[in-house]
N, C-alpha and C positions, 0 to 999 in steps of 0.2 A: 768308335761309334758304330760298328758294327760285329756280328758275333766272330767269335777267332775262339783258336784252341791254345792253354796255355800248358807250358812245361813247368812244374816245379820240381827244382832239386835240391835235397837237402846234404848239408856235409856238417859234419864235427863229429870231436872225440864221444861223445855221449849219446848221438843218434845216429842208427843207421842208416848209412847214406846210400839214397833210393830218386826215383824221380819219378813224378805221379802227375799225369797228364788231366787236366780239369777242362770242361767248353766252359762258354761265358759268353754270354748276350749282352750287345750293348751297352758300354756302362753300367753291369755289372756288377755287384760288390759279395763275396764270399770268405768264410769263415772257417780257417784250417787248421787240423789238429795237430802237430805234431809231436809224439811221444819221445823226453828226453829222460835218461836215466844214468846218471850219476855212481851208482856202487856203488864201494865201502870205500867214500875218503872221506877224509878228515876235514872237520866244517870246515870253512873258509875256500874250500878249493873251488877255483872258477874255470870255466870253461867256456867256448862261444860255439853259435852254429848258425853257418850260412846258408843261407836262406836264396836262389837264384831262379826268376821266372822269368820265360821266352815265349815272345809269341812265335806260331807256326805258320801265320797267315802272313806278317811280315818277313820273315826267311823267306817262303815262296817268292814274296816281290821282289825278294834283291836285295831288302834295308832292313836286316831283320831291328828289332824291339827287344829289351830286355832290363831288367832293374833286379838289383839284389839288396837285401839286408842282413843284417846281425846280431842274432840274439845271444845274451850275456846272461849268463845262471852264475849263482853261488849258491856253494851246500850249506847247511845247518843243520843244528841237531836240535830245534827247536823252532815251533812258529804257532800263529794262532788267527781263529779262521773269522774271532767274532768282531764286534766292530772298533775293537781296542787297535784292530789292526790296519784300520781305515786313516785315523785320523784321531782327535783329539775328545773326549767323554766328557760332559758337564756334568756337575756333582754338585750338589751345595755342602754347605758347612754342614760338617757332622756326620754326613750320610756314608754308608759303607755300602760295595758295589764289589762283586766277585766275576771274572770270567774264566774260560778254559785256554792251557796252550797243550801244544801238541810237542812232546818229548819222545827221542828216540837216542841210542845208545849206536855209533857207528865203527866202533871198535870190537873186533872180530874174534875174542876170546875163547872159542869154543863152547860159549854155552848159552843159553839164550837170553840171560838178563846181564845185565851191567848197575852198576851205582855214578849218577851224577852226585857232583856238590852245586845245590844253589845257592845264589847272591844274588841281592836288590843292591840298585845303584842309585845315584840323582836323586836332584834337592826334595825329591818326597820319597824316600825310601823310607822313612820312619815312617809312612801313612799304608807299606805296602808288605805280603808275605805270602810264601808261597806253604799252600795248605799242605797236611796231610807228610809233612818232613819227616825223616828219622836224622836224630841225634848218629853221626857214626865215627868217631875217632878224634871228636870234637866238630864235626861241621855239619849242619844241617845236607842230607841227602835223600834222592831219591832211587827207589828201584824199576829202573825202566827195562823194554825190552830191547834186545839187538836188530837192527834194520827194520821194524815196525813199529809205529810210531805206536803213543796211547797219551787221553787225556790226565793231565793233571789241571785244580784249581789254584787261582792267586787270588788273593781278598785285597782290596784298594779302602781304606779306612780315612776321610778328610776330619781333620780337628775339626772343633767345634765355633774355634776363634780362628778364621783365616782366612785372608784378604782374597779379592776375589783378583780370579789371573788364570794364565798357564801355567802347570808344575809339569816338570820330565821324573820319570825312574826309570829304570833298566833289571830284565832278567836275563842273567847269566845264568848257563848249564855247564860247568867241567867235568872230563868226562873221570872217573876214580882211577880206571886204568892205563887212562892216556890223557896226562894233562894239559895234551898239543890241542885236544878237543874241547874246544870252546865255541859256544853259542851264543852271541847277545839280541835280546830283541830290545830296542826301545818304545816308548810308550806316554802321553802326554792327559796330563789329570787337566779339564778347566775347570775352577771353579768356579761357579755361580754367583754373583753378587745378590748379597743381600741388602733391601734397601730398607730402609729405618730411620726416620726422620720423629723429631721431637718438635712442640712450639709451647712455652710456656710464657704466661703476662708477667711481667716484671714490675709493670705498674699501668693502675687506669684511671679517669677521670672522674671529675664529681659530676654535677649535675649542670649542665649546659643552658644557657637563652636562645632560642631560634634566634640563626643568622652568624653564631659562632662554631667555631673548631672545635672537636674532642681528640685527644693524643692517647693511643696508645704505646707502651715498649714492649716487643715481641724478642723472646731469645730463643734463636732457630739452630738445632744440634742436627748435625749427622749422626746417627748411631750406626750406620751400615757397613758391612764390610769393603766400600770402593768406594768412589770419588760419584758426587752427585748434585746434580741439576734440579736445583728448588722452582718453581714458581707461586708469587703466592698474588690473592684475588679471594674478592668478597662477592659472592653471586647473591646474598640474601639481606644485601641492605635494602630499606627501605627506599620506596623507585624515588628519582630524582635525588638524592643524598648522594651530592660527591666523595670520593675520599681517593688517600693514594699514600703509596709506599715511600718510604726508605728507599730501597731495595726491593724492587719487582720478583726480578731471578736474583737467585744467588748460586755461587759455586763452592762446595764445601766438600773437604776432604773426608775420609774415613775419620772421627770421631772428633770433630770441629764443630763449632758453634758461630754463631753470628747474631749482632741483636737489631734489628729491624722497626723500624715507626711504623707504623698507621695510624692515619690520622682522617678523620671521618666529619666532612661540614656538617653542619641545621640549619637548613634553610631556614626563611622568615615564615612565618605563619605555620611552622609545626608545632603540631596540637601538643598539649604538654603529657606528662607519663614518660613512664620505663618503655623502651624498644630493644630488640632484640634480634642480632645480627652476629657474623658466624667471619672467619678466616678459613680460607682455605688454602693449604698448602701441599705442591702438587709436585713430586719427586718424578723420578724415570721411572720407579717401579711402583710406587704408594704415593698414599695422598690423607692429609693430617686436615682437620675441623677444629678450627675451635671457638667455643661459642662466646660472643661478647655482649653487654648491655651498658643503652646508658638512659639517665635519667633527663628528660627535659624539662626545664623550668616554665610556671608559669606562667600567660601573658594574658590579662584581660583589654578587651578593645571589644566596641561595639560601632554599629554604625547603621543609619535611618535614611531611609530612601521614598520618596513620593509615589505613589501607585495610582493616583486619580489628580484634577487639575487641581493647582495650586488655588487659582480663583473660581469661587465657585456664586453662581445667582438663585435667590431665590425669590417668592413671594414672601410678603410678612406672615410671622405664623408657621412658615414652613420648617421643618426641622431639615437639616441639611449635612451630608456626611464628607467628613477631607479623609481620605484613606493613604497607608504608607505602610510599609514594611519595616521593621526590626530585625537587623542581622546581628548574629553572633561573629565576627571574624578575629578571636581571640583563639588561642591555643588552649582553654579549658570551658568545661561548663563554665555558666555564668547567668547571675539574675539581674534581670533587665529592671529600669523602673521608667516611669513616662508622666511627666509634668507640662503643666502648659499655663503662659501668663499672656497680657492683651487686652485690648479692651472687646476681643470677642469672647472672653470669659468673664468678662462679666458686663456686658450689656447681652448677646446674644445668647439668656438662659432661656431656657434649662440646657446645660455643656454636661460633654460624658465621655468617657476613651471606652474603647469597645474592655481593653483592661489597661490597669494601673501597672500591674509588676509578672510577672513572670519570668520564670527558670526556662533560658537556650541554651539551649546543646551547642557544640563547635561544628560551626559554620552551618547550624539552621537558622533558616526566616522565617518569624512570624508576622503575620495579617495585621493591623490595626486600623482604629477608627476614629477622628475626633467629631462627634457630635454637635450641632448647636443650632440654634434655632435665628430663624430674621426676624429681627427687632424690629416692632410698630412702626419705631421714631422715624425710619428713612434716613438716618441721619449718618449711612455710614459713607464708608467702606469700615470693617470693623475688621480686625488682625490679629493674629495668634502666633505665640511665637512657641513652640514643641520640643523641649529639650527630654532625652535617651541619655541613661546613664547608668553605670555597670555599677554596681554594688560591690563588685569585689574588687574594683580600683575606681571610687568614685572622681577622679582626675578622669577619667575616660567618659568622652560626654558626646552627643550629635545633637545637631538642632535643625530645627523647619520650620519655616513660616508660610501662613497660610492666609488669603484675605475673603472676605464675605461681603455680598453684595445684594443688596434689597430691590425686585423688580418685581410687578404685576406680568401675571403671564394671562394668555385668553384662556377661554374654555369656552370649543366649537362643541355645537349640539345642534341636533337634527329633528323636526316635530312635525307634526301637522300633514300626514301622505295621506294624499285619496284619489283615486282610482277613479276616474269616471270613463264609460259608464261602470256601475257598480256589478251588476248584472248582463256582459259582454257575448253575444254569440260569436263564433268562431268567426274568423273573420273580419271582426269589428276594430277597428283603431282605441287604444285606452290608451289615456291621457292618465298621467300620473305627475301628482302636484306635492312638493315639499317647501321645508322651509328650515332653510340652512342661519342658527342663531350662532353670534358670538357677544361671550358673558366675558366682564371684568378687566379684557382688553381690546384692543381693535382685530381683525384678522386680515393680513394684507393676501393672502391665498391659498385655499385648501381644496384639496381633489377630493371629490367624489365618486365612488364606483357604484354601479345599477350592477344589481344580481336578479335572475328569474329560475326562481329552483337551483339555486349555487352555483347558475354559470353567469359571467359576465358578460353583461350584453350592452354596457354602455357605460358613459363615465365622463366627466371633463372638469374643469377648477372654475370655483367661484372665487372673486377676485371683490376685495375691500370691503368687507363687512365692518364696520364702525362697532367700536361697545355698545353691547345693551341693542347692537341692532340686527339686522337679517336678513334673508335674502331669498325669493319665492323662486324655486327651479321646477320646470316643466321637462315633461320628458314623455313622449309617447311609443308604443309598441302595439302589433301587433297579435292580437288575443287569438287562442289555441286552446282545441278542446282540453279538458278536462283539469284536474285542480292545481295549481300554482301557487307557489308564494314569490311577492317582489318585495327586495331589500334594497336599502340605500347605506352604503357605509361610508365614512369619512376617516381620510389621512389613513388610507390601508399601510402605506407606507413609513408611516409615523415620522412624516416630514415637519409636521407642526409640533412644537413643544406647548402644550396647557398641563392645564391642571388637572383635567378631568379626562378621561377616555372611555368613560363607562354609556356613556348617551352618547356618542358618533353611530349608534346604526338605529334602523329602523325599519319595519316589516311590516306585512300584510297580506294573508290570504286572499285570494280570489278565485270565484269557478265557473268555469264556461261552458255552457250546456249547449247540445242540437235541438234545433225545433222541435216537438211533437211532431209524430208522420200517423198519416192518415191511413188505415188498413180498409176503406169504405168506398172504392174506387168507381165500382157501379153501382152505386147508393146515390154514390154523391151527382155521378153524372145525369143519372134522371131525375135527380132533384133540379141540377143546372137548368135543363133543358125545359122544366115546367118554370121558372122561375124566370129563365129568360124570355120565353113566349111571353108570362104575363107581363112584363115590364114593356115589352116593344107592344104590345094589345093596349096598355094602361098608357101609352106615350099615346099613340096614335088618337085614342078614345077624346083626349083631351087636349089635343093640340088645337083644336079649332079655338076654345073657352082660353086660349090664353092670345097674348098682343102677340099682333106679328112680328118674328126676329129672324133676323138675315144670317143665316149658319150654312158654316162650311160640312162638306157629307162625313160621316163620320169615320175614323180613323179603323181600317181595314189590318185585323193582324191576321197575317200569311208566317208561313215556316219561311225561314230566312234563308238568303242562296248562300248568307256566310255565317259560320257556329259565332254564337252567343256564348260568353262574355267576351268581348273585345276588348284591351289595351288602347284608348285613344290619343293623340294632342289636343291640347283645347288651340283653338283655332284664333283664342287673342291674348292668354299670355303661353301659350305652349307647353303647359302642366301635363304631366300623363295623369290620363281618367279612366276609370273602369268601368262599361257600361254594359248592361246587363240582358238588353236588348233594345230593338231598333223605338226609334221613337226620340221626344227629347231629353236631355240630361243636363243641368246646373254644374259649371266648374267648381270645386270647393276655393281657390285659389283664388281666380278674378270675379267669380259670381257673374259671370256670362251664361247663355242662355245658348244652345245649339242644337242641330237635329241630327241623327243616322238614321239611313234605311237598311232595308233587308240587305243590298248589297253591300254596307261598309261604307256609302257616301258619307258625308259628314258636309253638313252646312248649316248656317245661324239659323235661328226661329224666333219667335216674338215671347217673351219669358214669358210665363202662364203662372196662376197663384192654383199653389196645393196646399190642400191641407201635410201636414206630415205624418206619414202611413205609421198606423199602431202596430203595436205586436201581434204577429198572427195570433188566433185564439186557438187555446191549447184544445179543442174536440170542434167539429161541424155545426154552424149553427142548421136549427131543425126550419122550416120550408115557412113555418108563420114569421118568425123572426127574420129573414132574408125578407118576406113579403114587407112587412111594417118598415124594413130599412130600405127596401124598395120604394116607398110611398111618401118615408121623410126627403130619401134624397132626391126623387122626383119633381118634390114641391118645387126645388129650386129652380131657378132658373140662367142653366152654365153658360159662358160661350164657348162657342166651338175655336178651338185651337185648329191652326194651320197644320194641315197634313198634306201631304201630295197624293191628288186626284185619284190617282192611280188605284190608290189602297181601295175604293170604293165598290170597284169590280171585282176587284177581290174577294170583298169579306163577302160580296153578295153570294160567293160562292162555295164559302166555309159552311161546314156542318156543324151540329151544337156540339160533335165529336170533337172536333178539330178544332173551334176554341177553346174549349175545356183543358185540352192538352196545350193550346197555347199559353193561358191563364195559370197553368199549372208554372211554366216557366216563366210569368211574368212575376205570379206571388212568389217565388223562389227568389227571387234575387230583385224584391223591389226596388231600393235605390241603389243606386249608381257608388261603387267600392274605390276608395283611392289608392289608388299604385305609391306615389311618392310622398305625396303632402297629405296630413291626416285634415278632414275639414270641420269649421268650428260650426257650433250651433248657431242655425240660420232662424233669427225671429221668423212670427207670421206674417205673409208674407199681406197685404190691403188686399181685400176682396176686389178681385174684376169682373167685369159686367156679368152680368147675370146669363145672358146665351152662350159667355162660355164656360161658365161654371155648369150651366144645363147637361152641353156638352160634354163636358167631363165625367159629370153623374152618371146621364146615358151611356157612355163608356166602363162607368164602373159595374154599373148594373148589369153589363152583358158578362162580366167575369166573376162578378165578386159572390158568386156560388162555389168555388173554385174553395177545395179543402188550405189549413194553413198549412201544408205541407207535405211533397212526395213522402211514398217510402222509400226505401232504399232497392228497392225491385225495380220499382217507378223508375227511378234518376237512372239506375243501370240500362234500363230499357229504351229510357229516351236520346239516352248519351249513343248509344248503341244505333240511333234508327239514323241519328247527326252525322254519326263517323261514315 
């Protein structure tokens, strides 16, 4: 395990004996020549040489190391270097195959060639010869040189018939002058098996029924030169077709035979026709095919299957269809035919099958249809009985029965929408009114869906319409500029079964326009201003010439400490109301009567009769017509509604400016807008006394110069002075 120096010494007859000192590192391993040389004897002679290595590093210690060997030579006069000399050469049948030996003459005649005689030996010597002979005194020889060797060829020749194996021969060299000198080399042929397999049919079957056996007889030869391992296997039957051997493997000698079954099921329901399948047989070296067919016989069968209900309802008069399938499940084409008996063939005419007869394929299904119509009478259940039958084995049949039944179905329809009002400013609540009818039978409940420009915006079921009768559905929404359509559709879902689905919807345009706005803003307000002087001048003038009446001072409009429009409750059933500014306002819900002031108080008031306010007028009236309407409504004689005192000192200190702009927000938004409940139309309401209908007028007259409508400058500007 560590480096050391070794001795080797060599001794024998044939090498000169020397000792040659080598180093050598740790397990080590080296590879050394030694020159042995023999002279002129006669083959056969052996001699040995000892071989003796010492380590030097063990001597030092004391214990010296040491191991010897012995090598053993014999001479010849013949050897060869190629791989004949290795071991054993595969050859097949037939083949011929040449290599070189090395020939030398070691008998010392003075001259520098010599004559061997060659000879082949062993059980293939007749397959073996050494090239290039002379004939000399009767013996095949050669002329080689003395003490140097030189090539000669041999040829190895295998029959063309022979079993496959190992064969020995032998080449001998004697020498002509010294017959004591002899050389043998031996040498070993294998030869290569040949494999060669036969399978021929001996007999095969006729033509089979799905669900029986077919036999084949197979006679299985070895032709090969050796002994050989058959398997044999059908990889190309048709998928699902069992089958099986005889004899799987077999074991067969060089030119033996064997005869082998195969036998191959048919399943049930294979199609009929010729199929075509294959043996394969699979030796050590090769592998044999061969092809088989057989015919299958064959089988007609059909069969009819329901695809829609068996009972089917309908109205009298209705034609009505029973649907089912026709299968082929026979192993050949086949034409189908389709009959049908009952007394739904013949009460419920006009009867029809979508068709009578048709050509199936194996294993397609065709669609069908039997037709028939509900008979007036009511007098059923009325029944069919559908018999399917194969035409190429009319023994092969299927049957269905089918029953029919007479019922009145409704038919919903929707009529009669209208909108009110017809002509909606933004803002305004429309009420839309229809009328849900059911024809021909009762309707226990059908949903309705509300659409506005194709979105859904409402919906819910009407419950027990009687035949022949209907049902009035209200439904309100809030209106939005510009143009709209509202639909009404029924059973979007198609939960109700009628007759009819063509009249479940219904529709109607409508369009919603903004006020006129006034572009006449200081036109208009010194129109006000003259227009309200003369009416306070023309009250005053004539107040003496009428009866004396007890009136509260007139209602003082100030800018408000809270923005207009307020969200209110009504104070006796608690509705939200929307009100427009301070003053009083009618709940639409309880028809209660209440006040707000400028700050957002809210308290009852003693209800007051108004007319109900027109449509602003689309342009300005001109200063004579304000006058003339000044002088009609004058005539009268209002009373004064309850204001608080307050307002008094106020207005007294309002400028014709400053109502103008307050008039502007009161004509803006003159009644009061509902938040939650839309309210219905309020009859006229009884005239009340006369001083405060005066009053009221006197109040109208101080505004009602006031254009019907800001612009949109206007409402920015006032919104703006609020904020």
């Amino acid at each position: 395990n560590g480096p050391d120096t070794f001795e080797v010494a060599y001794s024998g007859l044939w090498v000169q004996n020397e000792m040659d000192t080598f180093a050598f590192e740790g397990f080590e391993t080296k590879e050394i020549t030694i020159l042995v040389n023999s002279g002129m004897v006669a083959p056969g002679s052996e001699s040995m040489v000892l071989v003796q290595v010492n380590s030097t590093k063990s001597r030092i210690a004391g214990n010296e190391v040491s191991d010897t060997t012995t090598l053993s030579f014999i001479v010849t006069g013949m050897i060869t270097y190629s791989e004949w000399g290795s071991g054993p050469v595969g050859l097949n049948q037939g083949e011929t195959r040449s290599f070189d030996v090395a020939i030398l003459s070691l008998f010392d005649s003075g001259v520098p060639t010599s004559r061997v005689i060659t000879e082949v030996g062993g059980s293939a010597e007749t397959w073996v010869s050494f090239d290039d002979t002379e004939e000399y005194e009767g013996e095949d020889t050669l002329v080689v040189p003395v003490g140097e060797p030189d090539l000669f060829s041999v040829t190895v020749n295998v029959p063309e018939v022979t079993a496959a194996g190992n064969y020995l021969f032998s080449l001998t060299v004697t020498d002509y002058n010294d017959n004591s000198h002899v050389s043998t080399l031996w040498f070993t042929v294998n030869v290569i098996q040949d494999f060669n397999i036969t399978v021929e049919i001996i007999s095969t079957p006729p033509s089979v029924n799905p669900g029986y056996s077919a036999e084949w007889l197979l006679d299985l030869t070895n032709n090969g030169n050796g002994i050989d391992s058959i398997t044999m296997n059908s990889t190309d039957a048709p998928e699902s077709w069992p089958f099986t051997f005889s004899d799987s493997v077999v074991e067969l000698l060089s030119d033996r035979n064997k005869i082998v079954v195969f036998t191959l099921d048919i399943p049930e329901g294979t199609s009929s026709g010729e199929y075509f399948l294959s043996i394969d047989t699979q030796s050590l070296g090769t592998s044999v095919s061969v092809p088989l067919n057989i015919t299958v016989s064959s089988v007609h069968r059909v069969s009819a299957s329901v695809t829609s209900e068996i009972e089917l309802t309908g109205q009298p008069g209705e034609p009505v269809y029973f649907q089912f399938d026709v299968s082929n499940i026979g192993n050949t084409n086949d034409t189908v035919s389709v009959t049908a008996t009952g007394t739904m063939m013949s009460q419920a005419t006009p009867t029809d099958f979508g068709w009578n007869t048709k050509s199936i394929s194996i294993s397609e299904t065709e669609s069908n249809w039997l037709k028939a119509t509900v008979p007036m009478s009511n007098d059923g259940p009325w029944t069919a009985i559908v018999t399917v039958a194969s035409e190429g084995d009319p023994s092969q049949i299927s049957t269905l029965q089918f029953k029919l039944f007479g019922v009145t179905l409704p038919d919903a329809g929707i009529r009669d929408l209208i909108l009110t009002p017809s002509d909606p400013k933004p803002g305004d609540n429309v009420m839309a009114r229809f009328t849900i009818t059911a024809a021909n039978a009762p309707i226990e409940s059908i949903y309705y869906t509300i659409y506005l420009d194709g979105t859904i915006i409402g919906g819910d079921r009407a419950y027990s319409i009687e035949a022949g009768g209907s049902k009035l559905i209200s439904y309100s929404f809030e209106a939005t500029e510009g143009s709209h359509t509202f639909m009404v559709r029924l059973d979007v879902d198609g939960e109700l079964e009628e007759t009819d689905t063509t009249n479940n919807e219904i529709q109607q345009s409508i369009t919603v326009e903004k006020s006129g706005v006034s572009n006449l803003p200081i036109y208009l307000a010194v129109v006000a201003i003259v227009l309200v002087g003369g009416a306070v001048l023309y009250r005053y003038s004539t107040r003496d010439n009428r009866p004396s009446v007890e009136t509260k001072m007139e209602p003082v409009v100030t800018e408000s400490s809270v923005t207009f429009p307020l969200v209110l409750n009504c104070i006796q059933c608690g509705s939200r109301v929307r009100v427009a500014r301070p003053g009083a306002f009618r709940c639409p819900s309880c028809k209660s009567v209440a006040g707000v002031n400028s700050n957002g108080e809210i308290g009852s008031v003693k209800e007051k009769s108004s007319d109900k306010s027109s449509e602003p007028p689309e342009r300005p009236p001109s200063s004579t017509e304000r006058r003339l309407r000044m002088e009609e409504v004058l005539s009268e004689e209002p009373e004064v509604p309850e204001e608080p005192e307050d307002k008094e000192s106020e207005a007294s200190e309002l400028s014709a400016s400053e109502k103008l702009k307050l008039f502007r927000q009161e004509e803006a938004s003159r009644a009061p807008e509902i938040v939650e409940e839309e309210p219905e139309p309020e009859p006229d309401p009884p005239k009340k006394e006369k001083k405060q209908e005066n009053v009221e007028v006197h109040r109208r007259a101080e505004v009602s110069v006031q254009p019907s409508a800001d612009s949109d400058e206007d409402r920015v500007s006032r919104k703006t002075e609020r904020w």
